[in-house]
MARLODO-450140 format. One record per residue (C-alpha): x, y, z; chain; residue in one letter; residue number from 1. Coordinates in steps of 0.1 Angstrom, whole numbers, m for minus. Each point is the difference from the previous one (the first is absolute). Example, Ala and Ser with C-alpha at 12.3 -4.5 7.8 and 13.67 -1.06 7.14 Angstrom:
# residues 2
{r {123; m45; 78}; A; A; 1} {r {14; 34; m7}; A; S; 2} 
END
This chain:
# residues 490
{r {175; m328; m242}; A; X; 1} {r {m7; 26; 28}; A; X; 2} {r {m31; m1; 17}; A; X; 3} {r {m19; 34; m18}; A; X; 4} {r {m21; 0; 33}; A; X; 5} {r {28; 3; 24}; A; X; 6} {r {22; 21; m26}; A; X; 7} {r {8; 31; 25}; A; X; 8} {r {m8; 33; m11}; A; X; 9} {r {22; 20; 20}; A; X; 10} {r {30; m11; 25}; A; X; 11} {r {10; 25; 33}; A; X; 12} {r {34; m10; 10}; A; X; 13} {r {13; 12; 31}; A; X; 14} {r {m16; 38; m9}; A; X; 15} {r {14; 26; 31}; A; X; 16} {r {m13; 39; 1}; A; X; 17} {r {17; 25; 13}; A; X; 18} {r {m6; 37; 11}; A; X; 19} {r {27; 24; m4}; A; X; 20} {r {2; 24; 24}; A; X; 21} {r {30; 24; 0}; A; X; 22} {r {32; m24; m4}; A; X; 23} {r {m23; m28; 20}; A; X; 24} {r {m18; m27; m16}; A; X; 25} {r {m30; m13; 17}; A; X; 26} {r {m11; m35; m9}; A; X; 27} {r {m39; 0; m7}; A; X; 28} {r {m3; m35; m15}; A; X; 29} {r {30; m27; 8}; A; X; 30} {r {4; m30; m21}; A; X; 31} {r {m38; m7; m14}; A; X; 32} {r {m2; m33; m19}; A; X; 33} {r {m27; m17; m17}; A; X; 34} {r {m13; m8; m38}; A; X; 35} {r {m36; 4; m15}; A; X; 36} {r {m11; m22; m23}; A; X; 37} {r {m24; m2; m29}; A; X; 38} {r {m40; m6; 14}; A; X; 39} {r {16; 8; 34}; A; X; 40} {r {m19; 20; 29}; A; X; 41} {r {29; 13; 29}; A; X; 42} {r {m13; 23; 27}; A; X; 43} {r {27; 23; 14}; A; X; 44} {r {m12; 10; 39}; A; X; 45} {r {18; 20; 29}; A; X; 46} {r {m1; 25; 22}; A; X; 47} {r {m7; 39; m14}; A; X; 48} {r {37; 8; m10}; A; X; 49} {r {16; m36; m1}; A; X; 50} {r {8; 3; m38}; A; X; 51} {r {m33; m9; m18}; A; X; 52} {r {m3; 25; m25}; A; X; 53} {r {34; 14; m6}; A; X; 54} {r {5; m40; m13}; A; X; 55} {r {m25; 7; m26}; A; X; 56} {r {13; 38; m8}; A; X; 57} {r {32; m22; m3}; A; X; 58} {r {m17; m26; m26}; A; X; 59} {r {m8; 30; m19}; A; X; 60} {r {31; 19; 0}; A; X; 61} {r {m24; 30; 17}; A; X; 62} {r {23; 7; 33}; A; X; 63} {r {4; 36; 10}; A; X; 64} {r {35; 10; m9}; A; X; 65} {r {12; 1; 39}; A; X; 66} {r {m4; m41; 0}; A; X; 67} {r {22; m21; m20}; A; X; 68} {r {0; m39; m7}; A; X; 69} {r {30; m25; 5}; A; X; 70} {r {25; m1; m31}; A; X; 71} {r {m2; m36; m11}; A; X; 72} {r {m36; 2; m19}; A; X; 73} {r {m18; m15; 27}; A; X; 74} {r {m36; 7; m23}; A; X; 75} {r {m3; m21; m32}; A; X; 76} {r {m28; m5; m24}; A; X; 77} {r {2; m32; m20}; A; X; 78} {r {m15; 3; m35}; A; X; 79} {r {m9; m27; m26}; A; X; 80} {r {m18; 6; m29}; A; X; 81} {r {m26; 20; 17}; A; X; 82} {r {16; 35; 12}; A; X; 83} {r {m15; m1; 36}; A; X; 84} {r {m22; 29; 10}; A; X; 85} {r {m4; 11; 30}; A; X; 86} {r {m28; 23; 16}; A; X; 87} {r {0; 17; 33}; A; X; 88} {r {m32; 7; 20}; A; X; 89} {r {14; 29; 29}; A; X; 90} {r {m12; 6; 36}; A; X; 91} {r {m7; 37; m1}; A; X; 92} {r {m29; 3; m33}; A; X; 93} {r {2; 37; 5}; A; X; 94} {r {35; 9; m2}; A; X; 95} {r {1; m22; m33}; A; X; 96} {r {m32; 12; m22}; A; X; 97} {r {8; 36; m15}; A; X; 98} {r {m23; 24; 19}; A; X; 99} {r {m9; 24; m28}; A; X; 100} {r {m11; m29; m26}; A; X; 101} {r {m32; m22; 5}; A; X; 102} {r {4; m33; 12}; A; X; 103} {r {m15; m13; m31}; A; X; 104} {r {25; 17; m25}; A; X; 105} {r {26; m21; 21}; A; X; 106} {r {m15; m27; m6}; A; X; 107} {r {m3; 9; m33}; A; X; 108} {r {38; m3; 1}; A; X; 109} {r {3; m28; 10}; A; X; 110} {r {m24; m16; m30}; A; X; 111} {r {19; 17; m22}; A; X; 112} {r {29; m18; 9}; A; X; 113} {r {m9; m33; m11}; A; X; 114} {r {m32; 2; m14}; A; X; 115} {r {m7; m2; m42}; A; X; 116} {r {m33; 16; 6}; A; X; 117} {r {m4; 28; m27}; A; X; 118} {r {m25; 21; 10}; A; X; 119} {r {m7; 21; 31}; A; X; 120} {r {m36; m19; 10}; A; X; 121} {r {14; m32; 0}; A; X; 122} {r {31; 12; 23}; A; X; 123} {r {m28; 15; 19}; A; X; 124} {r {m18; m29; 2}; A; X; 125} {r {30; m19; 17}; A; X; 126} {r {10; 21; 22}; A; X; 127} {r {m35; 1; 16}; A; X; 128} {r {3; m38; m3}; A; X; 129} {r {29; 3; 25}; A; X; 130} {r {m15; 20; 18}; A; X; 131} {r {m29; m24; 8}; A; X; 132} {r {28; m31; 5}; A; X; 133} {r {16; 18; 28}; A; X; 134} {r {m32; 9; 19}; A; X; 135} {r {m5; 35; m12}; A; X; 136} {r {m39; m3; m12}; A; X; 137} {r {m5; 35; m11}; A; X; 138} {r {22; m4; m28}; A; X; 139} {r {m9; 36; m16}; A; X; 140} {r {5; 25; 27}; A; X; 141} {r {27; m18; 11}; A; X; 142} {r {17; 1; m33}; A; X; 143} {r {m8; 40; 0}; A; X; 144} {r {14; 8; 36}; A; X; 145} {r {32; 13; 9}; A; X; 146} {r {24; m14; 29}; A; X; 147} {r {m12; 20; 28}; A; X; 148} {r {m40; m8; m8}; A; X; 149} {r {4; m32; 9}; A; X; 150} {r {5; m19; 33}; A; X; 151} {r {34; m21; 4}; A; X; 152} {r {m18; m34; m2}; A; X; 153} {r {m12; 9; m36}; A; X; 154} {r {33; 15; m7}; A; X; 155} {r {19; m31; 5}; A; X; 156} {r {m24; m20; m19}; A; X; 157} {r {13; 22; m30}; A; X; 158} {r {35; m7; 6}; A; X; 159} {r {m12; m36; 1}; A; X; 160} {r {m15; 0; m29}; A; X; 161} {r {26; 23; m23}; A; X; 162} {r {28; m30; 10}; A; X; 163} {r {m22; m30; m11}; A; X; 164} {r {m9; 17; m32}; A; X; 165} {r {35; m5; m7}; A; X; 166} {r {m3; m41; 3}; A; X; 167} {r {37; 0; 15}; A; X; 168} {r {22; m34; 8}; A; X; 169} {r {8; 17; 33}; A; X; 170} {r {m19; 20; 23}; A; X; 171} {r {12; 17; 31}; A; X; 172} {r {m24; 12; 19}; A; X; 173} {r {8; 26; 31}; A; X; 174} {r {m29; m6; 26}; A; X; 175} {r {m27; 3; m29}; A; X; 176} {r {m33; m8; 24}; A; X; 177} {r {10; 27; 26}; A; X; 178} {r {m23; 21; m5}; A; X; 179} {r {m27; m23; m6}; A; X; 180} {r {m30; m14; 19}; A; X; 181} {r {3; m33; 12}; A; X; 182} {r {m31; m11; m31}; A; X; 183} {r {25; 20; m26}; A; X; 184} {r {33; m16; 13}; A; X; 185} {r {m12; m35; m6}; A; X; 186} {r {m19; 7; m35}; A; X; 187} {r {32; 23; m14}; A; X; 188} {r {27; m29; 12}; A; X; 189} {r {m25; m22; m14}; A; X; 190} {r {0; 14; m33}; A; X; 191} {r {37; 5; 4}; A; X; 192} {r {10; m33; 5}; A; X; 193} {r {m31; m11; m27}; A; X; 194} {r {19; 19; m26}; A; X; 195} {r {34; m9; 7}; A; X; 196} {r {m6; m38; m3}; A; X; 197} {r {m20; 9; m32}; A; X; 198} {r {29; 19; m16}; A; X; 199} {r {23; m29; 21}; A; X; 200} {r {17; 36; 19}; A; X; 201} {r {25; m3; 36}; A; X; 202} {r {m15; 19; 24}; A; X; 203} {r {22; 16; 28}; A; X; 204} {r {m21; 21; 27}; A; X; 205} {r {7; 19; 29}; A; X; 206} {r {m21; 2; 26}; A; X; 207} {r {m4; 0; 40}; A; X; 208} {r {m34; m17; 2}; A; X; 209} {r {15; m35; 1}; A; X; 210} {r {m30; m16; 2}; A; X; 211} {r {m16; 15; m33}; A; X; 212} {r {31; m9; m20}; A; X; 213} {r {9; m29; 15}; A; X; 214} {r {m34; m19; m17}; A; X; 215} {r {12; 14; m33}; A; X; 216} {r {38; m11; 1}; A; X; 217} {r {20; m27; m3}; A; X; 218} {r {34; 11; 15}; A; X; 219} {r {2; 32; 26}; A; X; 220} {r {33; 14; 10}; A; X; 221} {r {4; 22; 32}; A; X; 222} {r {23; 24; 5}; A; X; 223} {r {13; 15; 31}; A; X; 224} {r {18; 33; 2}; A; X; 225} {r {14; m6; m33}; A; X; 226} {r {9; m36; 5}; A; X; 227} {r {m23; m33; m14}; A; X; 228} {r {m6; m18; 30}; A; X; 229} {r {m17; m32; 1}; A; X; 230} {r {m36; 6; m5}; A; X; 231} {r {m26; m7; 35}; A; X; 232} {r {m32; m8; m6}; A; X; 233} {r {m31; 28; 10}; A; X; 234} {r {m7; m12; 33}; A; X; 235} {r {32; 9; 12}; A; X; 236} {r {m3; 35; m13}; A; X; 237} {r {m32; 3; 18}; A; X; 238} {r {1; 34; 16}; A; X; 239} {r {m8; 4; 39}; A; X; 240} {r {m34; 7; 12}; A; X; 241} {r {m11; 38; m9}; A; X; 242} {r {m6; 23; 25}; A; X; 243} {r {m42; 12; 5}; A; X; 244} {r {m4; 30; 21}; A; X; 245} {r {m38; 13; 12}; A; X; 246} {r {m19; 21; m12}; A; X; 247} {r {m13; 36; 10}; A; X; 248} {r {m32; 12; 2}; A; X; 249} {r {5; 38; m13}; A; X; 250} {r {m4; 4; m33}; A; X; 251} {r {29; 14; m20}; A; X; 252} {r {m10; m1; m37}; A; X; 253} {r {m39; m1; m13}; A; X; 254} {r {m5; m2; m38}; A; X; 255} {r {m43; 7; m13}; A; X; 256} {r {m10; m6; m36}; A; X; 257} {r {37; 1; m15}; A; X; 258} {r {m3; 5; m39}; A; X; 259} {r {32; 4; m24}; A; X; 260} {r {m5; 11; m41}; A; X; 261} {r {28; 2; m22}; A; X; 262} {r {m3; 20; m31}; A; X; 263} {r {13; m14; m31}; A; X; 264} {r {2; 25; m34}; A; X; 265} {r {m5; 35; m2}; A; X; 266} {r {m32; 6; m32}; A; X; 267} {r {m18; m28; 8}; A; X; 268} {r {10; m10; 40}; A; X; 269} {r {m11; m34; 12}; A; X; 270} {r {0; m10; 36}; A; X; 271} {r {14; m30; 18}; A; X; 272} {r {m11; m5; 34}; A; X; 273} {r {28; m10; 21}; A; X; 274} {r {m17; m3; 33}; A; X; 275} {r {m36; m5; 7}; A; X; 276} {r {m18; 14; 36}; A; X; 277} {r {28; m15; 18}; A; X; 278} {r {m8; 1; 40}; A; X; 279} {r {29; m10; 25}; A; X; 280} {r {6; 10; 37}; A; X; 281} {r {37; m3; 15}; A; X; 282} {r {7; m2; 37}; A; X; 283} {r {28; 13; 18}; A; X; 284} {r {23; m25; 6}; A; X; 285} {r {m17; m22; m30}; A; X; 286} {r {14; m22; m24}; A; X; 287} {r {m25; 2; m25}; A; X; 288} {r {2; m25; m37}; A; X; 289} {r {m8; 12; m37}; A; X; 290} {r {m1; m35; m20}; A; X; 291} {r {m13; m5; m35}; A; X; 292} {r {7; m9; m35}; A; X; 293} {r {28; 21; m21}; A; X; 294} {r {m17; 32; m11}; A; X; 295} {r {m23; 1; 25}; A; X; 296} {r {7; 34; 8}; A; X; 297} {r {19; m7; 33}; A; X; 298} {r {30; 26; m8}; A; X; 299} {r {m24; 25; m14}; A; X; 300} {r {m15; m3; 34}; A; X; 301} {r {32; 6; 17}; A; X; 302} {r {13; 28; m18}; A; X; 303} {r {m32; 19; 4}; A; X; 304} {r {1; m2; 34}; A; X; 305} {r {30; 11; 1}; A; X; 306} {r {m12; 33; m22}; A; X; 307} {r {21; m10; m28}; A; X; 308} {r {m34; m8; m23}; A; X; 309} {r {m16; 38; 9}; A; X; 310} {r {m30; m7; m19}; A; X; 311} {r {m28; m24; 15}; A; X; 312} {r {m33; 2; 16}; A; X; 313} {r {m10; m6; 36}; A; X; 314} {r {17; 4; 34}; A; X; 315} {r {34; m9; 14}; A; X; 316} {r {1; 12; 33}; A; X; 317} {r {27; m4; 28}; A; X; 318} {r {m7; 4; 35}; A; X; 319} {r {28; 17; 10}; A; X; 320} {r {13; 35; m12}; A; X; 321} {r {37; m19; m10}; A; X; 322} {r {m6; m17; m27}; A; X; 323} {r {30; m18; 0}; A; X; 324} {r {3; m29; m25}; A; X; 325} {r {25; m15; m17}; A; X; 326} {r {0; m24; m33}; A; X; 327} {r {26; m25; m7}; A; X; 328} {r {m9; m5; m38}; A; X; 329} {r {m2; m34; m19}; A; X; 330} {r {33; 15; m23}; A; X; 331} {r {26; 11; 26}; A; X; 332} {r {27; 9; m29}; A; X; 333} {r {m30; 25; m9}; A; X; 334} {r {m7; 16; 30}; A; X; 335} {r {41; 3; 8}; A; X; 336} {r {20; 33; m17}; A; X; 337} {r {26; m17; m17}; A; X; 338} {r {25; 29; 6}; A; X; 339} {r {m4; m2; 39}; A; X; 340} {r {23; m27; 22}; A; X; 341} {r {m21; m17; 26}; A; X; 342} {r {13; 24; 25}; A; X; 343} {r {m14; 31; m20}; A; X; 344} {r {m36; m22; m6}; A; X; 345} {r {m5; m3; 37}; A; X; 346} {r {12; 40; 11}; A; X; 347} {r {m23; 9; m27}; A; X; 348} {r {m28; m15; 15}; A; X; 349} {r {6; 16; 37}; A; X; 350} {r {10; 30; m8}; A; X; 351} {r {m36; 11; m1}; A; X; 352} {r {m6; m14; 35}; A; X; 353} {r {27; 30; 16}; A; X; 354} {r {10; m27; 20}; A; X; 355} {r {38; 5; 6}; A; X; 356} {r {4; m34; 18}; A; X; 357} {r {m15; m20; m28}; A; X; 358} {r {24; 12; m23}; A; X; 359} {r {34; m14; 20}; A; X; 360} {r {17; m26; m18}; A; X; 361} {r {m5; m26; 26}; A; X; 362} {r {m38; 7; m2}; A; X; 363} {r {3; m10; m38}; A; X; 364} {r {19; m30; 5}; A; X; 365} {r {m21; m11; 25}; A; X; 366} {r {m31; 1; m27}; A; X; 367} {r {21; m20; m25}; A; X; 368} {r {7; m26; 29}; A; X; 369} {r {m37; m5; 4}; A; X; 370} {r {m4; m10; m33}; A; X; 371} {r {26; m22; m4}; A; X; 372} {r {27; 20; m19}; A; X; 373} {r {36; 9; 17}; A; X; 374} {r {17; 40; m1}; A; X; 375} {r {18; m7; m27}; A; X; 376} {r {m34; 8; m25}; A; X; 377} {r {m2; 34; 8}; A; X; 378} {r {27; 7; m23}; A; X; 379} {r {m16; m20; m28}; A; X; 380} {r {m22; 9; m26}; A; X; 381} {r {m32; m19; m10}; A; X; 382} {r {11; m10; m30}; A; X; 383} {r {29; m20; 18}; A; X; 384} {r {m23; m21; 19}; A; X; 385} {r {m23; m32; m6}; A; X; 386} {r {m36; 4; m1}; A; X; 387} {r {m8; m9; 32}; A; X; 388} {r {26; 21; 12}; A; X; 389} {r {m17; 31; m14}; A; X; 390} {r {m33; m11; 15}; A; X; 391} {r {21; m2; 34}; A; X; 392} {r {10; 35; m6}; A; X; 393} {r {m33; 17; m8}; A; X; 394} {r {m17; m19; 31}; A; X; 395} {r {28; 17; 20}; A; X; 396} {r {m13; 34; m17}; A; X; 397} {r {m35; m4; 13}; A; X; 398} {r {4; m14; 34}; A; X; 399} {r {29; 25; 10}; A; X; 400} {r {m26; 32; 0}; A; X; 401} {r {m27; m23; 23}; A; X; 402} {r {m31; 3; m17}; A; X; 403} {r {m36; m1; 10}; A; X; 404} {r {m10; m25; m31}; A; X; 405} {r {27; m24; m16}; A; X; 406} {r {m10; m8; m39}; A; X; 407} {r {16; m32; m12}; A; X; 408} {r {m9; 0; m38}; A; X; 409} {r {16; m37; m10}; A; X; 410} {r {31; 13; 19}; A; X; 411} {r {13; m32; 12}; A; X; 412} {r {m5; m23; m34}; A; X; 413} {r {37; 6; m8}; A; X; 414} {r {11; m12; 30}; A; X; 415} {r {4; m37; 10}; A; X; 416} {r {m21; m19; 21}; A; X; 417} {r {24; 2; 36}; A; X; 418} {r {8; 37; m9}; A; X; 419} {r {m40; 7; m7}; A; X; 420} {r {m9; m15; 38}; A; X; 421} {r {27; 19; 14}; A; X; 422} {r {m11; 34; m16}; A; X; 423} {r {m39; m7; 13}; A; X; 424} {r {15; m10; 35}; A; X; 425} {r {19; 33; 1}; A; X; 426} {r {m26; 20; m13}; A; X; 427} {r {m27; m19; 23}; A; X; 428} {r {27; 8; 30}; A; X; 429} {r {m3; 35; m7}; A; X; 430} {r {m35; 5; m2}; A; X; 431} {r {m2; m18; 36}; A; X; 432} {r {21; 28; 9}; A; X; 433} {r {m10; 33; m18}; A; X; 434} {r {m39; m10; m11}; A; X; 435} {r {4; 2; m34}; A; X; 436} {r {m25; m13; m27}; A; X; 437} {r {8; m20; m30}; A; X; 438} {r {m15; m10; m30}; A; X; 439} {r {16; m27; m13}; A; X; 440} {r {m8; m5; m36}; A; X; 441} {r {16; m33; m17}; A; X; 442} {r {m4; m29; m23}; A; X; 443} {r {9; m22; 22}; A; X; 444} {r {m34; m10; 23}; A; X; 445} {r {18; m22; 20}; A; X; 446} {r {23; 25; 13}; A; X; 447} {r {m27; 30; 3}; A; X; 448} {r {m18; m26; 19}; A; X; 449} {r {23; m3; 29}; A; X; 450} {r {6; 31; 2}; A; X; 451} {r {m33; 21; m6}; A; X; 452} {r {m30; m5; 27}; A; X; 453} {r {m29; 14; m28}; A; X; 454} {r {3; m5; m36}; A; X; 455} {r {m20; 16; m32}; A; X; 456} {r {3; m16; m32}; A; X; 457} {r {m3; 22; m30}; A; X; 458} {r {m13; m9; m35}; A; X; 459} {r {m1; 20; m31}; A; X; 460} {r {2; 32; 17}; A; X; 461} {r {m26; m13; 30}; A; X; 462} {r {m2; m13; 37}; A; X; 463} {r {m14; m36; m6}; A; X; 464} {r {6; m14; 34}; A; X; 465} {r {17; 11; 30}; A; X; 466} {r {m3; m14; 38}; A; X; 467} {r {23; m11; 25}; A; X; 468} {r {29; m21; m10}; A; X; 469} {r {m12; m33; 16}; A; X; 470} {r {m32; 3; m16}; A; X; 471} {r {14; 7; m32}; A; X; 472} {r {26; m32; 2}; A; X; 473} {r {m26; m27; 12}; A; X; 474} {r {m32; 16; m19}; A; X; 475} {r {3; 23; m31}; A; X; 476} {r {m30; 6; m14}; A; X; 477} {r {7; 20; m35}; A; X; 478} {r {17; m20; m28}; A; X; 479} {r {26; 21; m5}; A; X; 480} {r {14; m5; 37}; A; X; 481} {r {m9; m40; m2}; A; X; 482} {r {22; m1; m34}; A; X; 483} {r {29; 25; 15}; A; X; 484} {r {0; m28; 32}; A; X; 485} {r {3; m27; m21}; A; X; 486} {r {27; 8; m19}; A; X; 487} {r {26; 8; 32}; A; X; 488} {r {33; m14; m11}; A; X; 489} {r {11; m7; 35}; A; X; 490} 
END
C-alpha cells in the first residue's frame, strides 16, 4: 500500500518555456524537473529573472500567450479520491485585488466559495476573523477600504488570507512576505505553514530571502538563468561589502510638524490620520532610512513629499530652488505605461530636461548598463519582463534625469539579494559623484542599515525613534525598533 504521506501531489517532468518572438523561439525555462509531494514544503530561489515565477504561471496554466510550454505534458496533477485544490498567493497584491470593490467584498468572495454560512453576519464575522489571523488587527476598516487606501503590506496580507480560506492541497505562493516587515514575514509564514500542516497542504514558495525560507522548507531548488542548478548554501551567496559614502553638512530636505488626514464618506466624513507631526531633516549627499511596521505610514510619507498627497499640514521645505526628486515606487509594473517600450519610458523622462545629448541612444544604453540590463530591453515592453527586471527599469528612469533626492519606496524587494547590493552600490557610486540624497525606505533593516547613516522608525502614523544607525543597531530604545531588530531574517 502506498505511503499516503509521501503520495506526490503534483509531478514536473522536464517542463521547458519558450518565448516566441517573430519565427525565433527563445528558451525561458529548459528542462525543469522535480515532484511535490503531499505535507511537503519546496522553496523555489534564484536570481530576478531565472524562471521562478513563470514556473508557477506554468503550474497554473496562467502564461501570457507569447510563452509556450514543451509538448509532452511536462505538468501533471495526480488525483485520488480527493480532487486536489490548489490556491495561489501572488507577488504583486495590487495588480490582483479589483480596485473599484472593497477589499472586504473580496473577501467576501472568497467565503462564499466554500463557506455553508447562511447569513451575511456570520460571513461577516469570518472574514474579520481572517483578517485578524493574517495580522490585520483593524478588522473593520480594513474590511471597508478599497485597494488603493491601504498600504502594500496590508494588501498582501489579503491575498494571504483570500488563498487559505480556500483550505487547498496545494499552494503556490509567488514571493508572498515581500512586502512585509521582517515581524509580519515570520508571523504570516508562520501561519502559513501552521495551516498547511493542519489541512496536511504542499507548500511551494518563491522567494529570494533564502534565509527566511530556508527555516520553513524542507527541500529548495535554485535555478540559474532558466536552468536548476545544484543548490549553494547562503554563505556563498553572501553579497560583497556595500559601499558607505560621507555625509554633507548642507541641508537639502527639512520636514516640521508633518500631519496627513484622509477623508473617508461624503454625509457623515470620518478622518484617518495617516501621518502624525512627522519631523525629518535630509542632507545633501544623505542616505537617510524610513523603517517601521507595515502600515506605518512610510509610503504615505513618501508620496507626500513628492506632492502626490496635496493635502497635509506643516512644512516641506527644500533648500534649493530645483526641487528635483525622483520616486522609484514599491509597484514598478504601476508606475510603468504599459503601452511604452523601455526606449520610449526613458525619452519620456528626458525630454523635459531639453537636453539633446541625454536623449542619444548610447546615453540610454548606457543607463540600462548601470543597472544591470543589456540593449536588447529597450525594445521590450514591461509586461515581457520579470519583476525585478521592471524594478531594474524604473530605477534606470529615475537615476537617468540626476536628481537632487532619490525616493526608494520598497524598490529593491523584488530583486534578489546580489542584484539588491549591486543596485545600492551603483546608486551609492553615484551619489559620491553627483551629491544626491536618498531615502531609502524598505522592509528589510538589515539592508537599510548598511546603507543609510540616520534612520527614523515610524509607528502608526508617528516618529517613535530615530538616531544614527549605530546607535540604533547596538541600543534601541522604543519597543517597536527592539521587536523590528529581532526579527532580522539574515
Amino acid at each position: 500500500m502506498k505511503d499516503d504521506a509521501v503520495s506526490p501531489i503534483l509531478t514536473i517532468d522536464n517542463l521547458s518555456i519558450y518565448h516566441k518572438i517573430g519565427k525565433e523561439d527563445i528558451p525561458l525555462l529548459d528542462q525543469l524537473s522535480f515532484t511535490i509531494s503531499k505535507n511537503e514544503r519546496i522553496g523555489l530561489i534564484g536570481h530576478s529573472g531565472s524562471g521562478k515565477s513563470i514556473t508557477m504561471k506554468a503550474i497554473l496554466d496562467i502564461l501570457p500567450e507569447n510563452l509556450f510550454i514543451s509538448k509532452n505534458n511536462p505538468i501533471r496533477f495526480h488525483r485520488d479520491e480527493h480532487n486536489h485544490l490548489v490556491s495561489f498567493i501572488p507577488q504583486n497584491a495590487q495588480l490582483n485585488l479589483n480596485p473599484l470593490i472593497t477589499c472586504g467584498n473580496q473577501l467576501l468572495e472568497s467565503v462564499d466559495l466554500v463557506s455553508k454560512l447562511s447569513t451575511k453576519k456570520e460571513k461577516y464575522g469570518q472574514c474579520i476573523e481572517w483578517l485578524n489571523k493574517v495580522g490585520l488587527s483593524d478588522g473593520k476598516r480594513i474590511f471597508d477600504s478599497y485597494p488603493h487606501e491601504l498600504s502594500g503590506g496590508q494588501l498582501q496580507r489579503i491575498t494571504i488570507a483570500m488563498a487559505l480560506i480556500r483550505k487547498p492541497s496545494l499552494i503556490l505562493a509567488d514571493e508572498p512576505t515581500t512586502a512585509l516587515d521582517p515581524i509580519l514575514q515570520h508571523q504570516v509564514l508562520s501561519l502559513l505553514f501552521t495551516l498547511a500542516d493542519s489541512i496536511q497542504a504542499s507548500v511551494l514558495i518563491i522567494s529570494h530571502d533564502v534565509h527566511l525560507i530556508s527555516t520553513w522548507t524542507n527541500k529548495l531548488i535554485f535555478l540559474n538563468e532558466g536552468k536548476r542548478v545544484d543548490y549553494v548554501t547562503p554563505n556563498q551567496l553572501k553579497p560583497t561589502e556595500l559601499v558607505k559614502v560621507g555625509d554633507n553638512k548642507e541641508n537639502l530636505l527639512n520636514i516640521n510638524n508633518l500631519t496627513v488626514q484622509f477623508k473617508k464618506g461624503w454625509l457623515r466624513p470620518t478622518f484617518f490620520t495617516a501621518l502624525s507631526n512627522i519631523s525629518l531633516t535630509i542632507k545633501k549627499g544623505e542616505s537617510v532610512g524610513i523603517i517601521g511596521i507595515s502600515g506605518s505610514g512610510k509610503s504615505t510619507l513618501a508620496k507626500t513629499i513628492c506632492r502626490l498627497i496635496p493635502h497635509y499640514e506643516g512644512n516641506i521645505v527644500f533648500n534649493n530652488q530645483q526641487d528635483k526628486v525622483q520616486m522609484i515606487f514599491q509597484n514598478p509594473l504601476f508606475s510603468l505605461n504599459p503601452k511604452f517600450r523601455v526606449v520610449d519610458t526613458l525619452i519620456s523622462s528626458l525630454k523635459p530636461l531639453n537636453n539633446k545629448k541625454l536623449l542619444i541612444r548610447q546615453h540610454l544604453i548606457e543607463t540600462l548598463d548601470l543597472v544591470g540590463l543589456n540593449e536588447s530591453f529597450l525594445n521590450k515592453f514591461p509586461h515581457e519582463c520579470s519583476g525585478g527586471e521592471q524594478q531594474r527599469i524604473a530605477i534606470a528612469r529615475a537615476i537617468c534625469v540626476n536628481p537632487d533626492l532619490l525616493i526608494l519606496d520598497e524598490s529593491l524587494a523584488s530583486l534578489d539579494i546580489e542584484r539588491q547590493v549591486s543596485i545600492v552600490n551603483l546608486l551609492n557610486k553615484i551619489r559620491s559623484k553627483t551629491n544626491i540624497s536618498m531615502l531609502f525606505i524598505s522592509h528589510d533593516i538589515e539592508m537599510v542599515m548598511a546603507v543609510c547613516s540616520f534612520i527614523y522608525v515610524l509607528s502608526s502614523g508617528s516618529i517613535v525613534e530615530s538616531g544614527k544607525t549605530e546607535d540604533l543597531r547596538s541600543n534601541p530604545q522604543n519597543n517597536v525598533t527592539k521587536a523590528l531588530l529581532n526579527n532580522i531574517s539574515r
